[in-house]
C-alpha positions as CSV (number, residue, x, y, z in Angstrom):
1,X,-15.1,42.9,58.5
2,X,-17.8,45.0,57.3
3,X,-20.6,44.0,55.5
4,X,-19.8,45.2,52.1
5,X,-16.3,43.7,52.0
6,X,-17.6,40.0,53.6
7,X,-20.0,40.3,50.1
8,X,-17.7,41.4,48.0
9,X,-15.1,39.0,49.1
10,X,-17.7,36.3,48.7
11,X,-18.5,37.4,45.1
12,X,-15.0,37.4,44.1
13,X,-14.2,33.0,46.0
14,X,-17.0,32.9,43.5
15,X,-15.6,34.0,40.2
16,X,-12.9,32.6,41.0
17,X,-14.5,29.2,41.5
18,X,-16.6,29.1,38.3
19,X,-13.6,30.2,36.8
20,X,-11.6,27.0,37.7
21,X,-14.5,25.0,36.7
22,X,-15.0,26.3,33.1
23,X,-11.5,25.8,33.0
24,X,-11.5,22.3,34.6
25,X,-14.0,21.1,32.2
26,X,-12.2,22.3,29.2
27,X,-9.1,20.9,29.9
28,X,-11.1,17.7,30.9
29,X,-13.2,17.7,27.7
30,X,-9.9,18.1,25.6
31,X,-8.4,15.0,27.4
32,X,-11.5,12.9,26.3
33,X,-11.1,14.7,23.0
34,X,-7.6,13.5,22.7
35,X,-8.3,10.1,24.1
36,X,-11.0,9.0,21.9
37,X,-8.8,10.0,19.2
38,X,-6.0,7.5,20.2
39,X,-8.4,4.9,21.3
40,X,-9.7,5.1,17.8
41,X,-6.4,4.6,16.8
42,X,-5.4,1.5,19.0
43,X,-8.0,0.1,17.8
44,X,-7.6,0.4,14.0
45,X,-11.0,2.2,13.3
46,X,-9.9,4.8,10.3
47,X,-11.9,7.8,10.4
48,X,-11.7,7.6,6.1
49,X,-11.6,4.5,3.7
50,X,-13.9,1.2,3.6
51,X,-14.8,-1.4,0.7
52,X,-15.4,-0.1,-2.5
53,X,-15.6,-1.8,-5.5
54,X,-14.3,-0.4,-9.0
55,X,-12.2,-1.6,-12.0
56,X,-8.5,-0.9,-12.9
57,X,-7.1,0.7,-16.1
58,X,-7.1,-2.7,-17.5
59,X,-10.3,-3.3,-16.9
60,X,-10.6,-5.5,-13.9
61,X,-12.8,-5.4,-11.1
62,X,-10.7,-4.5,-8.1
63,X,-11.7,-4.0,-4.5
64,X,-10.7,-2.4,-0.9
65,X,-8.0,-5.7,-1.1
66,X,-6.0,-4.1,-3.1
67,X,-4.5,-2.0,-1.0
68,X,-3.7,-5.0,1.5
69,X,0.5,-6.1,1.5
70,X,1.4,-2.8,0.9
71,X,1.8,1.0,2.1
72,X,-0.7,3.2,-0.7
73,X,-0.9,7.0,-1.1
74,X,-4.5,7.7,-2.5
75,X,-5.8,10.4,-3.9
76,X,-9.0,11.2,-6.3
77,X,-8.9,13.8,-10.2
78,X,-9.9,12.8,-13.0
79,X,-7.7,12.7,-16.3
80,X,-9.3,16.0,-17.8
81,X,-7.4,17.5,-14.9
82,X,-5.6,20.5,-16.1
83,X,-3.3,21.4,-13.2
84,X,-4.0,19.7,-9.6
85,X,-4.0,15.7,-10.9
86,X,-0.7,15.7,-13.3
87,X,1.1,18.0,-10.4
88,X,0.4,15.7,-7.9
89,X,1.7,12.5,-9.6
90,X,4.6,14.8,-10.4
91,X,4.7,15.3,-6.7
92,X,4.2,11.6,-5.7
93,X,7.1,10.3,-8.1
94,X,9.8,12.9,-6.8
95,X,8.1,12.0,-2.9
96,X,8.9,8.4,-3.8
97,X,12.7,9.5,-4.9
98,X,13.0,10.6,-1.6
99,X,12.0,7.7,0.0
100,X,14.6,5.5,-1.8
101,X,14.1,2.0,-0.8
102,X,11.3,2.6,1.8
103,X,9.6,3.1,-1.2
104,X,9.9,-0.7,-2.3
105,X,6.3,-1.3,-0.6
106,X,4.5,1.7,-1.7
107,X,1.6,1.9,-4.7
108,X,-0.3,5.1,-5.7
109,X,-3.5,5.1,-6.3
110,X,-5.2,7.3,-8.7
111,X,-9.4,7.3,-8.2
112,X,-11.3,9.2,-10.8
113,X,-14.2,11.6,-10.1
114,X,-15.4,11.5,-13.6
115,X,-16.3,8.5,-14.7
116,X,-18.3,9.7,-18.0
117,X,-14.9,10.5,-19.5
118,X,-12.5,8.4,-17.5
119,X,-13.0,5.3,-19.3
120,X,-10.5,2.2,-18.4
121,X,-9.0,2.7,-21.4
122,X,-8.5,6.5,-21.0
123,X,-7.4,6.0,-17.6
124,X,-4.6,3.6,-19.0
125,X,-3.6,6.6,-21.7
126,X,-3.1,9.2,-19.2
127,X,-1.7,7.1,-16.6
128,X,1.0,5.8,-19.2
129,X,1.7,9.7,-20.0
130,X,5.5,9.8,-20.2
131,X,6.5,11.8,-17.2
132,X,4.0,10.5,-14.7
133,X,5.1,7.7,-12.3
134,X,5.3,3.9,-13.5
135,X,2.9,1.6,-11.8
136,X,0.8,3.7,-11.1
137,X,-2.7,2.3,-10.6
138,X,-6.2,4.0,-12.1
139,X,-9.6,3.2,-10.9
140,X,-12.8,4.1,-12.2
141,X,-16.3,2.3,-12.4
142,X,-20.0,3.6,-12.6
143,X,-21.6,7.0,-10.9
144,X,-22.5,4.8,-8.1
145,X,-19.6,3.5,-7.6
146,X,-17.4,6.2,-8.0
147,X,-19.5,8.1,-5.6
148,X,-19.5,5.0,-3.0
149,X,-16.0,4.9,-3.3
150,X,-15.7,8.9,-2.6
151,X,-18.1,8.5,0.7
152,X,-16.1,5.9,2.6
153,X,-12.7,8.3,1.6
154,X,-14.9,11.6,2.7
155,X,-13.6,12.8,-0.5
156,X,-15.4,15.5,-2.2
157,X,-15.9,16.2,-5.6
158,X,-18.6,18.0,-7.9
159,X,-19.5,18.7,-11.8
160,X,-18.9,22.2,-12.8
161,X,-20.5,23.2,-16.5
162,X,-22.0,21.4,-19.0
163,X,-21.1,20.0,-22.5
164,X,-18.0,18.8,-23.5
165,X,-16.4,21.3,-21.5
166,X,-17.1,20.6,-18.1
167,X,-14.9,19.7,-15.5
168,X,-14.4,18.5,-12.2
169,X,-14.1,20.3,-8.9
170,X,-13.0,17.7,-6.2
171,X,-10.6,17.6,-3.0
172,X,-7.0,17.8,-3.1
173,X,-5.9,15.2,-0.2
174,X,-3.4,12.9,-0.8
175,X,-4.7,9.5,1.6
176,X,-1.5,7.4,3.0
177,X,-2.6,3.9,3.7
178,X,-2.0,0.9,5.8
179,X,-0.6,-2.7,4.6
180,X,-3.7,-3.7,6.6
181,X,-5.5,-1.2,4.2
182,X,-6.4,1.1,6.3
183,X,-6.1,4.7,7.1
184,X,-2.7,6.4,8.3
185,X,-2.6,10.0,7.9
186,X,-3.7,12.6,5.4
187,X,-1.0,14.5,3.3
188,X,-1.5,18.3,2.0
189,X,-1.4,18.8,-1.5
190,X,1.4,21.9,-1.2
191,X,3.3,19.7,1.9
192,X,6.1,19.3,-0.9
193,X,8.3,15.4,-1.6
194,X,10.5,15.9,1.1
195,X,8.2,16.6,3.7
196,X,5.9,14.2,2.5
197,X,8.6,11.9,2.9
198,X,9.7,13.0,6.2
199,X,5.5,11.9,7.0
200,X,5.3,9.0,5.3
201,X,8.8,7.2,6.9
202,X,7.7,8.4,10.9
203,X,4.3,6.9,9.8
204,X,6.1,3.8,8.6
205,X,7.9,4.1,11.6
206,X,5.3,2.9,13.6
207,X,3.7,0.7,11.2
């Protein structure tokens, strides 16, 4: 074989070799990827929620216990909320329709961003807003806490204007929790009650 076609030939096992490696390791590092993902799992480690420490709508200091006996759907607006907050408790009660009995065990929880307005007592106003699901529970506290509170949930949220008129920018995910009180799975805002319901009973499922 002539000299030129030996190299080229050579060039070309090459290519082809560093082309099976890049992929090799890709595939490989997706595998760890995946694994450490369900290791994290098996083990119980959620990637959001942690202690916290607020009060209710009545008033009473409440911590990361509550959430413990039963399944909770989580999610963080404030009451000045003109669109996002009352659509998603809309949302939540027709999800829980779905659910029918399976929905025996399950709380939503309502955190406020905005704890200069969201007082106990306005928490307990809005929350009792005919319309709006019964039971539902409000939390609120100081800055600090609020903010401590938002960390451990990776849950953003930020002040937009000043004066009377402000409001609240702040993320839309709905947080479905363990008995144990920890994290599940994360439902869109738009996934709709049925679908959210479809989630919520194969998450269930597996307990």
């Amino acid at each position: 074989m002539p000299r030129r076609s030996i190299l080229l030939f050579a060039g070309a096992c090459i290519a082809i070799a560093a082309a099976l490696a890049t992929v090799t390791v890709i595939v490989t590092t997706s595998r760890d990827r995946a694994n450490a993902v369900a290791e994290g799992t098996a083990t119980g480690q959620p990637s959001v929620g942690g202690p916290f420490q607020m009060v209710n709508q009545q008033g009473q200091p409440v911590d990361q216990t509550l959430l413990e006996g039963k399944w909770s759907l989580v999610f963080f607006g404030f009451t000045y909320c003109p669109d996002y907050c009352p659509t998603t408790l809309t949302a939540l009660e027709a999800t829980r329709q779905q659910l029918g009995s399976d929905a025996d065990d399950l709380q939503i929880v309502f955190v406020s961003v905005d704890p200069e307005r969201d007082t106990p007592q306005a928490l307990n106003d809005y929350l009792s807003s005919e319309g709006f699901p019964p039971g539902v529970i409000g939390l609120t506290g100081t800055p600090e806490q609020v903010a401590e509170t938002a960390r451990v949930y990776r849950a953003y949220y930020q002040k937009v204007g000043e004066g009377e008129g402000y409001t609240m920018n702040h993320s839309l995910t709905v947080y479905l929790m363990g008995p144990d009180g920890r994290f599940r799975s994360a439902l869109a805002h738009d996934l709709g009650p049925e679908r959210s319901a479809q989630l919520i009973r194969r998450v269930m499922a597996r307990g």
